[in-house]
N, C-alpha and C positions, 0 to 999 in steps of 0.2 A: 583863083590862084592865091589871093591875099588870104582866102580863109584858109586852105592847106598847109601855109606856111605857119598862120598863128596856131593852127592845130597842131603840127609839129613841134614849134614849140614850146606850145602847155604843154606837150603829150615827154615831152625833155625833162621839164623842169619838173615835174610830178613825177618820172623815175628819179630825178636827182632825190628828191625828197623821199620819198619810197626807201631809196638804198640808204639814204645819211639816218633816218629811223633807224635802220637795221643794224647799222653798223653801230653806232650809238649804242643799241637793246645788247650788241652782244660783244661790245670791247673791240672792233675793228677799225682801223683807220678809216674818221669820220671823210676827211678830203679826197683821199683816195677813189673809196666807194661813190662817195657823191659825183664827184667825174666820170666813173665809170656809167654810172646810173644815166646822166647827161648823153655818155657819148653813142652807149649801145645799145642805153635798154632794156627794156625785159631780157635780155640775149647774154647780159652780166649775171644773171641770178644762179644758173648753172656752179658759175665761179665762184660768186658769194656762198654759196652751199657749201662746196667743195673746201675754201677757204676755213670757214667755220670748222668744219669737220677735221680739216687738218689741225688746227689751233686746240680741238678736243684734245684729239690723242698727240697731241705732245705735251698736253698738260696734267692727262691722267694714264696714260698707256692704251691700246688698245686692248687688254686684258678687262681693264675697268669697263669701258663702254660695249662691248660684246655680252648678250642677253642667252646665257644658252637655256635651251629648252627643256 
């Protein structure tokens, strides 16, 4: 039981740090992210994505990030 609980949470603290890298590499709220990372998990990163991508196209339009073929 005691080892379960310390595997949760290293398995916490190593997404917290996961995400506050991420967030860091790409101008996101370091604190923010880092909590998330702590609370959810891999299960925040959908978000982080999303987040990112929306922080794109408000800063260059979606005209700019669109590849056409």
């Amino acid at each position: 039981m005691f080892l379960l609980m310390l595997l949760i949470i290293c398995y916490s603290v190593l997404c917290g740090v996961f995400f506050y890298c991420q967030a860091l590499l790409t101008g996101l709220g370091c604190k923010r992210w880092t909590v998330a990372g702590i609370v959810f998990g891999l299960l925040a990163w959908p978000m982080f994505v999303m987040k990112k991508r929306m922080q794109l196209y408000r800063l260059f339009g979606i005209k700019q990030l669109i590849f056409n073929a």
